[in-house]
VEXDREN-2710 file (C-alpha; in Angstrom, 1 decimal):
% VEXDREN-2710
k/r/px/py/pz
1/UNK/0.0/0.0/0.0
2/UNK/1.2/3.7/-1.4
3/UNK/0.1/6.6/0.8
4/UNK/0.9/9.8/-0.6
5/UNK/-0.2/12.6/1.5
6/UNK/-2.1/15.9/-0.3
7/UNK/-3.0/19.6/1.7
8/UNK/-5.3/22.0/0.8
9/UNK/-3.4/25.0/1.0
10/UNK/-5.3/27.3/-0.6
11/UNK/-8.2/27.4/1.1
12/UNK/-7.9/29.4/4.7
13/UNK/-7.9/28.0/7.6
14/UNK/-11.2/29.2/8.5
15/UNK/-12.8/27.9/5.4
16/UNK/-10.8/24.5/5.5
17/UNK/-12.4/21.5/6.7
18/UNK/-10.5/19.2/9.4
19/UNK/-11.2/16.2/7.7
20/UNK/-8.6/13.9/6.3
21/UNK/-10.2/12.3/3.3
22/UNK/-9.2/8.6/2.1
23/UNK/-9.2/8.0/-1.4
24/UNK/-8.4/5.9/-3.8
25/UNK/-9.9/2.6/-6.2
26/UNK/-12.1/-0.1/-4.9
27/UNK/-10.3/-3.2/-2.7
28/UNK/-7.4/-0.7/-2.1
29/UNK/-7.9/-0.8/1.1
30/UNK/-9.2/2.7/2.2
31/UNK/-11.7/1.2/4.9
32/UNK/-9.4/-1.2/6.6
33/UNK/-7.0/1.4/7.0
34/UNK/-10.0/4.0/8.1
35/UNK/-11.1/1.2/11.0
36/UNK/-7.4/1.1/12.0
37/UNK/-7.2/4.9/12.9
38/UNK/-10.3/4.4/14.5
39/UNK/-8.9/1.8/16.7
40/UNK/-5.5/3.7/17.5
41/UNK/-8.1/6.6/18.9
42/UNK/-8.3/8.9/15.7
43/UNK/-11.5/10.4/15.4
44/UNK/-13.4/8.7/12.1
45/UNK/-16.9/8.5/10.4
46/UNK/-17.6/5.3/9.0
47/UNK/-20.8/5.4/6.5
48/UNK/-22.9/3.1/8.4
49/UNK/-23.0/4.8/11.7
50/UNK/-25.8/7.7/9.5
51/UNK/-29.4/6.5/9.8
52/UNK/-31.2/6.9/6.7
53/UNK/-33.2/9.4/8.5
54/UNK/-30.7/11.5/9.4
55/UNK/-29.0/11.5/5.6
56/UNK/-32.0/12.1/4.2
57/UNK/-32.7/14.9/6.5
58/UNK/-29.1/16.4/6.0
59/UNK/-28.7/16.4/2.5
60/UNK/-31.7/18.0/1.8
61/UNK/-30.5/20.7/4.4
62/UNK/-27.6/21.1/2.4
63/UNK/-29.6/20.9/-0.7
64/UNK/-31.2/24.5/0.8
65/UNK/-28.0/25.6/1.6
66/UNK/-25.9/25.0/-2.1
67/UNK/-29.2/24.4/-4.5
68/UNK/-27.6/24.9/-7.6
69/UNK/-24.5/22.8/-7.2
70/UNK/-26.6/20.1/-5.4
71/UNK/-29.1/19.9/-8.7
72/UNK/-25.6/20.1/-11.0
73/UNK/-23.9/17.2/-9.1
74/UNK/-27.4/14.8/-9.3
75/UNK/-28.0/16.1/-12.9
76/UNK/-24.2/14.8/-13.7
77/UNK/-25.2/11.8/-11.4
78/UNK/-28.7/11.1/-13.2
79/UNK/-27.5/11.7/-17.0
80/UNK/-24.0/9.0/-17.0
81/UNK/-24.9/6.1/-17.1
82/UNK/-22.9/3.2/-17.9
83/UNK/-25.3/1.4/-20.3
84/UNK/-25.3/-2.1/-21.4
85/UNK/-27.8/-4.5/-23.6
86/UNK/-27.9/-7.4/-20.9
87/UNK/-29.1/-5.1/-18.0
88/UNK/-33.1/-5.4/-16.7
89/UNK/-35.2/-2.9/-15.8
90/UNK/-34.8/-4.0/-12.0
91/UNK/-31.0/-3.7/-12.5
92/UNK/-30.8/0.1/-13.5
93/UNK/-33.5/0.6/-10.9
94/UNK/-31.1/-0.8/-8.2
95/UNK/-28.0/1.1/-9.6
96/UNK/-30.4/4.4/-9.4
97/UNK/-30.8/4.0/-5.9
98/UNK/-27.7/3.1/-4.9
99/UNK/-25.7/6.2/-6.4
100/UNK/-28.3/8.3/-5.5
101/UNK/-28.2/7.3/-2.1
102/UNK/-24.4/7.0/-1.6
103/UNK/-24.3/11.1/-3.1
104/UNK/-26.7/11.8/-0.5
105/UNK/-24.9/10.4/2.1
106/UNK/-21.6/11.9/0.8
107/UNK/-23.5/15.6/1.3
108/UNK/-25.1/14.4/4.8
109/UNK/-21.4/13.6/5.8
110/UNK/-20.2/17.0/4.8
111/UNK/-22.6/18.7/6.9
112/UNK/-21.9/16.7/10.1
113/UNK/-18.3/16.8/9.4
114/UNK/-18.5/20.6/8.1
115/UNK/-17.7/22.7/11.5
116/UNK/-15.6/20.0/13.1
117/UNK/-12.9/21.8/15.5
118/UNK/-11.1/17.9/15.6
119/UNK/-9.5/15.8/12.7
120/UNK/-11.3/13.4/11.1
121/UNK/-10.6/10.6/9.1
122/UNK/-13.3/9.1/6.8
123/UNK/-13.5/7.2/3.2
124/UNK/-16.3/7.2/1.2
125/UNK/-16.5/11.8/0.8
126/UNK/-15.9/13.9/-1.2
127/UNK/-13.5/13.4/-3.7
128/UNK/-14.9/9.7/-3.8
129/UNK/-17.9/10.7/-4.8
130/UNK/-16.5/11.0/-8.2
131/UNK/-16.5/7.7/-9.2
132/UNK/-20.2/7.3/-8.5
133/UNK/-21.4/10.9/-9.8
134/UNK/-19.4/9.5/-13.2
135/UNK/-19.5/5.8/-14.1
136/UNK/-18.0/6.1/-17.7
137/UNK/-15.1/7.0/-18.9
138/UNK/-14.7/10.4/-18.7
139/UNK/-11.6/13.4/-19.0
140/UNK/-10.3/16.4/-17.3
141/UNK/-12.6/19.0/-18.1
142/UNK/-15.5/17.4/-16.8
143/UNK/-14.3/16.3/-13.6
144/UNK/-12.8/19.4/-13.1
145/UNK/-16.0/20.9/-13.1
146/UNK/-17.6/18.4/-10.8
147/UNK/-14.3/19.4/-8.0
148/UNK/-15.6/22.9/-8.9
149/UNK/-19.5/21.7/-7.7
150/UNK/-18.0/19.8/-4.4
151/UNK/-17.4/21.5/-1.0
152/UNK/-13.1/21.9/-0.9
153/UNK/-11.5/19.1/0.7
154/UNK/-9.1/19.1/3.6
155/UNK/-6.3/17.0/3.6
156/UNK/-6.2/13.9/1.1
157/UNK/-4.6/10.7/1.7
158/UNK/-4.6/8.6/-1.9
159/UNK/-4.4/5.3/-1.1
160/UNK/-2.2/3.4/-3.9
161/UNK/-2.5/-0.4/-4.2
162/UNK/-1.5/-2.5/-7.2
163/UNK/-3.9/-4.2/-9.4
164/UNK/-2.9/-7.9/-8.0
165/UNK/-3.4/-6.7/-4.7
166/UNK/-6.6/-5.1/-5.8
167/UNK/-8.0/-8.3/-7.6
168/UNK/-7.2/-10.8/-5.3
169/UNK/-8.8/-8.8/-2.4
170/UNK/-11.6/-8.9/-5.2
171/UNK/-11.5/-12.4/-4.9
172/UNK/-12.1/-12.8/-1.4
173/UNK/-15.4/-10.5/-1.5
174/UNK/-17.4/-9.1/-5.1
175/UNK/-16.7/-6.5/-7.7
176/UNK/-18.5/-3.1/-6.4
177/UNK/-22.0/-3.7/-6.8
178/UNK/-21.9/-7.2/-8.1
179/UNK/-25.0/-7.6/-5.8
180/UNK/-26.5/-6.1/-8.9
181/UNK/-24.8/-7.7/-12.2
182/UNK/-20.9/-8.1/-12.3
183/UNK/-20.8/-7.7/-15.6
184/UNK/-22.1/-3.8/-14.8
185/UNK/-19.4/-3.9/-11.3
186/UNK/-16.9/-5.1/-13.9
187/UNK/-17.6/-2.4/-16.4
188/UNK/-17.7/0.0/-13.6
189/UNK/-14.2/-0.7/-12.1
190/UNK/-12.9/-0.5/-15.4
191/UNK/-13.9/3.4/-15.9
192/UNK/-12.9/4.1/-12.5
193/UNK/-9.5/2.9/-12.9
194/UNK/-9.4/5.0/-16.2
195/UNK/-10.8/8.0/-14.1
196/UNK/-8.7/7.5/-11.2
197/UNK/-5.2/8.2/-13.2
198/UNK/-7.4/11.5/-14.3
199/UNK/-8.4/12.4/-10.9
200/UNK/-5.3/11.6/-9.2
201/UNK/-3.5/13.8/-11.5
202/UNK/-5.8/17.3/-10.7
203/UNK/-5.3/16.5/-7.4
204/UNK/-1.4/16.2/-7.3
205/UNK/-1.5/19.7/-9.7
206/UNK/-4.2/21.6/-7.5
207/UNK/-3.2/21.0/-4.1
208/UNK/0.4/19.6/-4.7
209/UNK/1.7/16.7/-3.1
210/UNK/3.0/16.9/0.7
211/UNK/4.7/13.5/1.4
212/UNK/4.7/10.1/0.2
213/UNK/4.5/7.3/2.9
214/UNK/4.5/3.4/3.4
215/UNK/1.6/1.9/5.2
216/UNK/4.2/0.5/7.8
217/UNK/5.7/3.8/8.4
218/UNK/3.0/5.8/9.1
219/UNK/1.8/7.2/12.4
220/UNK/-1.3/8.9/12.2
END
């Protein structure tokens, strides 16, 4: 496992959110390493620990607050589809709800985590949310404009892993989604790995990396 460690520096301080963001591709192992922080006593939100009455209730409160970048970002979410000949009605039904539901709880995170005085550490956020707002291939320009639409990050910790690793952790569990059709989950890690060397790149040139660590070396 790769760490390499990204700031927001342009953003002041009292703008900035204290939230250390983990990100990186599927089965690269951004929530085990989120659950270990945890454990060691670092402050972390894991997405199951928000009742689907309380995301529903704060996305929609930060739907009022940021309307028109909260229709943008479901517009972008509603109108890429990843389309194929084999998939049923039920399928892209299932798919709906669960990209509309994980961008929900993506904005319900950013308004608990949003005035925070502490670090935290959670996966699943902001810059995440990119692989599930686009689920084709897609190229600088557009996911530039989607960073544009998304509250600023804090700090960013990609999490690099190779695609062995990746796979064989595959392996031992699914293909994102394969609940649904692995042929989509297979289609789907496919664009993300394509739109991860994209991402990663903006990243690296917008906030400029900080330090690159090993897994075993770090102390968080």
């Amino acid at each position: 496992m790769r760490i390499l460690l990204l700031k927001n520096l342009r953003e002041k301080d009292n703008n900035k959110l204290k939230t250390i963001e983990l990100f990186g591709l599927s089965r690269s192992g951004k929530t085990t390493l989120l659950k270990d922080l945890i454990k060691k006593g670092n402050k972390g939100l894991l997405t199951d620990y928000i009742s689907l009455q309380k995301k529903i209730f704060l996305s929609l409160r930060y739907f009022l607050i940021h309307p028109l970048k909260t229709v943008y970002l479901f517009y972008k979410l509603n109108t890429n589809w990843i389309v194929l000949p084999f998939l049923k009605p039920k399928d892209y039904f299932l798919i709906w709800k669960m990209r509309n539901s994980y961008l929900s709880s993506v904005l319900a995170k950013y308004q608990i985590v949003k005035n925070s005085k502490d670090k935290i550490y959670l996966d699943e956020f902001l810059i995440q949310s990119i692989f599930m707002i686009i689920q084709r291939k897609s190229n600088k320009k557009e996911i530039m404009d989607i960073l544009d639409r998304l509250p600023p990050s804090g700090e960013i910790l990609i999490i690099g892993s190779n695609k062995i690793e990746r796979y064989n952790r595959i392996k031992n569990t699914r293909f994102p989604a394969q609940q649904i059709n692995k042929d989509y989950s297979i289609e789907w890690m496919k664009n993300s790995e394509y739109n991860y060397k994209i991402i990663k790149k903006i990243l690296i040139k917008k906030y400029g990396p900080i330090d690159k660590i090993w897994k075993k070396k770090i102390t968080l």
